[in-house]
N, C-alpha and C positions, 0 to 999 in steps of 0.2 A: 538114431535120433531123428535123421530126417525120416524116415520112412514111417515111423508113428505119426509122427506131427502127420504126415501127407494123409494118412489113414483116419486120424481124426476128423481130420476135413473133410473128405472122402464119406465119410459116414454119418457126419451133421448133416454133408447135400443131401445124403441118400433118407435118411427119416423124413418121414411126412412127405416127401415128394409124390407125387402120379405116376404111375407106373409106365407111362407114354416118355415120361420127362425126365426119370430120376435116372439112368444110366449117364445121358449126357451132361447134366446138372454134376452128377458128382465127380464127370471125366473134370468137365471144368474146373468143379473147385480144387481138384489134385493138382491142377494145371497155376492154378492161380497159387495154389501154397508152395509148390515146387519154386514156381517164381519169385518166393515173397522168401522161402529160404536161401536160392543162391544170392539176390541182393544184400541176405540180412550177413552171409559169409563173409560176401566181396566187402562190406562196409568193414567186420570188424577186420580185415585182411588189411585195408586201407588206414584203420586203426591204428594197427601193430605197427604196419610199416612208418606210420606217421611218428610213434611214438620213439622208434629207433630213431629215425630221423631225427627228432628234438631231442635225443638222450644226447647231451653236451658232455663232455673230458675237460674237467676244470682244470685248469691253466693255472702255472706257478702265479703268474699276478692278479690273477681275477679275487681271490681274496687278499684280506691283510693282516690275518690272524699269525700269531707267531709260528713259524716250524720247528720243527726238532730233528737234530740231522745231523749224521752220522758220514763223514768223510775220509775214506779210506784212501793210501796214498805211500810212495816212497819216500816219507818224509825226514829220513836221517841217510837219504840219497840223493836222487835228481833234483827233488824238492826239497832239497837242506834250506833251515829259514835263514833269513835277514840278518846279520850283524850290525847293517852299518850300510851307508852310500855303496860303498866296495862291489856290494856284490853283483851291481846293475851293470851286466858285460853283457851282449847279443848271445854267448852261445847257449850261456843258462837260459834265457826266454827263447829259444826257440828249440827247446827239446823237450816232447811233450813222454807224457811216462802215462802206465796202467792204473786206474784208482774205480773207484768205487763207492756212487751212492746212495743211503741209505733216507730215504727219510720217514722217520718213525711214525713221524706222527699222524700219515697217512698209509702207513703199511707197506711200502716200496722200494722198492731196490735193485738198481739196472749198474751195468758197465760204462766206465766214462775214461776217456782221457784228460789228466792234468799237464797245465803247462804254467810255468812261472811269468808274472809280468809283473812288471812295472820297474817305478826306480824304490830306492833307500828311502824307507818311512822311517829309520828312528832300528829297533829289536821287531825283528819281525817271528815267533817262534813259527807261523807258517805263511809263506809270503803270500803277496795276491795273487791269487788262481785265475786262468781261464779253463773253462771248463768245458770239456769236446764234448757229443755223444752222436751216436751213428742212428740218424730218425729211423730207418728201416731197421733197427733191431727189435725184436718183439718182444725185447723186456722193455723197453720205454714205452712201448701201446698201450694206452690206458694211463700213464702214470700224469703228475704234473708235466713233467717235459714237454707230454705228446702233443698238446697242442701247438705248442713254439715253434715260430717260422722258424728263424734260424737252428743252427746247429751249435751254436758255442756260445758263452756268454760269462760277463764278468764275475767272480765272487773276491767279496772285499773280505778281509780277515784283522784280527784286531794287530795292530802294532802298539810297543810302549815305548816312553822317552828312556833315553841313558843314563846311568846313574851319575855318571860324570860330568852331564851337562854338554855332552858333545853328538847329542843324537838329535833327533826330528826337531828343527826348529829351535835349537840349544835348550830345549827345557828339558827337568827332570822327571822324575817317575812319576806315573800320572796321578792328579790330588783323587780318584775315583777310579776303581776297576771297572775295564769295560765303558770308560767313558771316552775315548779318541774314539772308537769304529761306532758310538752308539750317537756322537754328535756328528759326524758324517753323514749317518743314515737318516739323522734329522733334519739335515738339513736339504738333504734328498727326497725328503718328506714335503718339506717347506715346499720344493718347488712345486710339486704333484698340488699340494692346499691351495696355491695360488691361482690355480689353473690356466695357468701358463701352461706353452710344449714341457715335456717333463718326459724325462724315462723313471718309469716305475721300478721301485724295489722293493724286497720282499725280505724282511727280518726273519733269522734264524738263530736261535742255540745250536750249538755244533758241539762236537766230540770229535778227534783226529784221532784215527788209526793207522800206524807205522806197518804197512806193508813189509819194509825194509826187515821189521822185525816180528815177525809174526803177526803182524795185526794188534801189538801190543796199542794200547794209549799213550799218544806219542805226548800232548801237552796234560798234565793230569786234571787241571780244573775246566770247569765247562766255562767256554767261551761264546761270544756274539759274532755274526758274521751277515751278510746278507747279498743276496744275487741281483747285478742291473740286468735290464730288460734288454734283452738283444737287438740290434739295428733292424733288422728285418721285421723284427714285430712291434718296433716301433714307425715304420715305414708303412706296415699297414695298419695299424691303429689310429696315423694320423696321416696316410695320405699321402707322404711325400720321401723325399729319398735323403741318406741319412750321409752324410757326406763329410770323410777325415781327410782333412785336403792335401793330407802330405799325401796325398794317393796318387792326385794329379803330379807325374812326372812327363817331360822336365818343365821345371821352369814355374811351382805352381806356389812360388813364396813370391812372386810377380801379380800374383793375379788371385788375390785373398780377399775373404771376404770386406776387408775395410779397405781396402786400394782398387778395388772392381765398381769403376764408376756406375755403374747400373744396381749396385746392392743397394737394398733398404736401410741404414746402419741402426733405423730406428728399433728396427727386430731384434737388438742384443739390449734392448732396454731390462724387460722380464729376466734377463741373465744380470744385470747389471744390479737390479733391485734387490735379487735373494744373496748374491756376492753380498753388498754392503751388509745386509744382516748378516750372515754368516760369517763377517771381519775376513772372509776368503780373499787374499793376494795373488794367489798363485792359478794368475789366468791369464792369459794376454788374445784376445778378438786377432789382432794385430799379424800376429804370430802363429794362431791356431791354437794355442797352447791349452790343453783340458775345458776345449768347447769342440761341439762338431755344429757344420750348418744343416738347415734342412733348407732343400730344393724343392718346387714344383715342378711338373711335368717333363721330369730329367730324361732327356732321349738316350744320351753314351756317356755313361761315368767315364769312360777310360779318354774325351779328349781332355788337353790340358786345359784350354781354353772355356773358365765356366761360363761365360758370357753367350756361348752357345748353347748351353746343356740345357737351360732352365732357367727359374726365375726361384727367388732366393725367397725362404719361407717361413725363415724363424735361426734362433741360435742355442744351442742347448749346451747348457755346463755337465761338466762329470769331475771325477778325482775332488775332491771338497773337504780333503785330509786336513789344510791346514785351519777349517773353521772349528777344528778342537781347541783354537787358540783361547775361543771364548771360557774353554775353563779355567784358563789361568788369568788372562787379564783383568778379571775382576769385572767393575761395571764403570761401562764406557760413559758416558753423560750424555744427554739429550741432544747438547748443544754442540759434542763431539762427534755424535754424527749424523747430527744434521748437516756440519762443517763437511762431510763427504757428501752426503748425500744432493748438497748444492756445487761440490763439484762434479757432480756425474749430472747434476742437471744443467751444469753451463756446459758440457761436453769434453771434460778433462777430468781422468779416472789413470790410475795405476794400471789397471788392467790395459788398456791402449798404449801406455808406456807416452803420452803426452795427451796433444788433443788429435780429435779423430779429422784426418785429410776432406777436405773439400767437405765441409759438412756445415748442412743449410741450418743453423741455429734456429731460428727461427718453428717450423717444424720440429728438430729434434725437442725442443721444451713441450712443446706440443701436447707431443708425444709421451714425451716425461710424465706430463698430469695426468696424462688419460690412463697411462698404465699405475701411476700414483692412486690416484683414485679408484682405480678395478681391485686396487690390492688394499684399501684403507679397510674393507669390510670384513677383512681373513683376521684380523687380528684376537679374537679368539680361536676360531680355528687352527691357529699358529701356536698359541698358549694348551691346547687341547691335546696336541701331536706330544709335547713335551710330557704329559698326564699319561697320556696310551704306552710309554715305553716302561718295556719290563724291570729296567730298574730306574732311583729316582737320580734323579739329576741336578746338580747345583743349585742353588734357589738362582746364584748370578744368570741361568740360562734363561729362567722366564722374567728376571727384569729386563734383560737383555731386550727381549721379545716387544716387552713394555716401552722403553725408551725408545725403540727405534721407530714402532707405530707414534709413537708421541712424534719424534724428531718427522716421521712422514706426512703428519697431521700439520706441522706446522709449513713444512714445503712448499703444501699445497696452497694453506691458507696466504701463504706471503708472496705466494707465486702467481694466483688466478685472478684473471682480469676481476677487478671492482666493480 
């Protein structure tokens, strides 16, 4: 190809030229086409290489589309499900077993280790998973995993109530299938809409396959489930360091985020806000209990002492099991909670387990409105989330949605300077 191309030009110089002139005329233009060929290579060279370079490996949370996913697993062995509180002993969560995922809906399929976590939700037929995979294996290259900092990461799984009235929260079998793991997810949703710090998650339909027995179908109906974003990729996504402070040993139930006079306590507002919607109890700042903090410019996680490490960046909720409450309680009133929502705005919340130590009132109201106000305008976007989920949901979940923007609307109005 090149050596036509040269030849052409070569023989345009050479027509019509003077016989004095036309040898060196035509050296040239061969000179000049030679030249005008390796740039035009090197460019599409630079091309190609550019375009590998932008070919991006879409990442489990980069979209929001639902998955379909196949979870393979020793699930009538290591990972025998939930009965009851009972079964939440150290040695079951920390023996991790061989499983396998598939997810359909993009073609994929790598090796992973399961391990069991958490406590007693209520019947669990397959408990909460963490879920291993080894980044250097090259079945995850290419897949959703491959991008993910981390290496391991939450999957929640549906639990139901008792029939006896003595399981998750004493209520009974749930009034909707697939409605406790689908109002969790929602409300995991809520915080991500708010745009507040948020760990992302990524809803799935699952199928469980019983390792233990052939690969059979260990639950027979198709179930909901969905994966939190792992601390490492939320560490770079938003810059800062993700911090479970039972980590700090010894000594680090001294030195927490609401007794470390240096903390902001105003940063558990955005936590406090989506708690009240989600009728979620089961938090305590105080205590650490199903929030982690995020840090700035954290030098050594491993001393005890946070006050050295960093400066304190935000507070992030997880575990949000018990805002499934909202399917039974019916519909709360405007003015019930607003009644909460004005005690988290004078600085006294369930979640603190009183009021918060040493805390400049003044500022934290502040505070209150400004984050009141950043969140008055989601409130279709809130009502939206509830419309996007695959199956439908109580009509009590979007008045729910209703009254509490209502009861937020009035906070503000009775709150803000005249």
């Amino acid at each position: 190809m090149n050596a036509w191309i040269g030849m052409i030009l070569f023989l345009s110089a050479f027509s019509g030229s003077a016989q004095a002139q036309e040898v060196p005329q035509a050296l040239q233009a061969m000179k000049e086409g030679e030249d005008a060929i390796k740039k035009l290579d090197g460019h599409c060279a630079k091309c190609e290489a550019q375009k590998k370079a932008e070919k991006k490996v879409e990442g489990l949370f980069d979209r929001r589309t639902l998955l379909k996913v196949k979870i393979t697993g020793q699930f009538s062995g290591k990972l025998k499900g939930d009965g009851g509180p009972g079964f939440n002993v150290p040695d079951h969560r920390l023996t991790q077993s061989p499983g396998m995922i598939e997810i359909k809906s993009h073609g994929q399929k790598f090796p992973v280790q399961l391990q069991r976590r958490g406590g007693g939700r209520g019947t669990c037929p397959v408990p909460l998973l963490k879920v291993i995979w080894d980044k250097k294996d090259a079945q995850i290259q290419g897949t959703l995993f491959d991008p993910l900092k981390d290496n391991d990461m939450k999957w929640v799984s549906e639990c139901y109530f008792a029939e006896n009235g003595a399981g998750f929260m004493g209520k009974k079998l749930n009034p909707i299938e697939h409605g406790s793991v689908m109002m969790e997810y929602l409300t995991q949703r809520w915080m991500e809409v708010s745009g507040f710090p948020a760990f992302r998650v990524r809803l799935a339909q699952v199928h469980y396959l019983d390792s233990s027995k052939g690969n059979r179908r260990f639950v027979k109906k198709m179930q909901y489930g969905f994966f939190i974003e792992p601390d490492k990729d939320v560490e770079k996504r938003l810059d800062v360091s993700v911090l479970h402070l039972k980590m700090f040993k010894p000594g680090y139930n001294d030195i927490d985020f609401m007794t470390d006079a240096k903390s902001d306590h105003t940063l558990a507002i955005p936590t406090i806000l989506i708690e009240v919607l989600a009728a979620n109890w089961d938090y305590d700042l105080g205590k650490n209990k199903n929030t982690v903090v995020l840090m700035k410019k954290v030098q050594d996680k491993k001393k005890a002492n946070l006050k050295e490490v960093g400066v304190y960046a935000g507070v992030l909720p997880y575990d949000m099991a018990i805002s499934a409450d909202i399917i039974f309680q019916g519909n709360e009133s405007v003015n019930s909670i607003l009644s909460r929502l004005q005690s988290n705005f004078e600085g006294k919340t369930s979640g603190f387990n009183g009021e918060i130590p040493n805390l400049n009132v003044a500022r934290w109201k502040a505070e209150f409105l400004r984050y009141s106000k950043e969140l008055l305008p989601k409130r279709q976007a809130f009502l939206d989330e509830i419309q996007n989920l695959p199956i439908q949901m109580p009509e009590g979940v979007s008045k729910r949605v209703a009254a509490y923007f209502d009861a937020l609307q009035l906070l503000v109005q009775e709150n803000s300077p005249k």
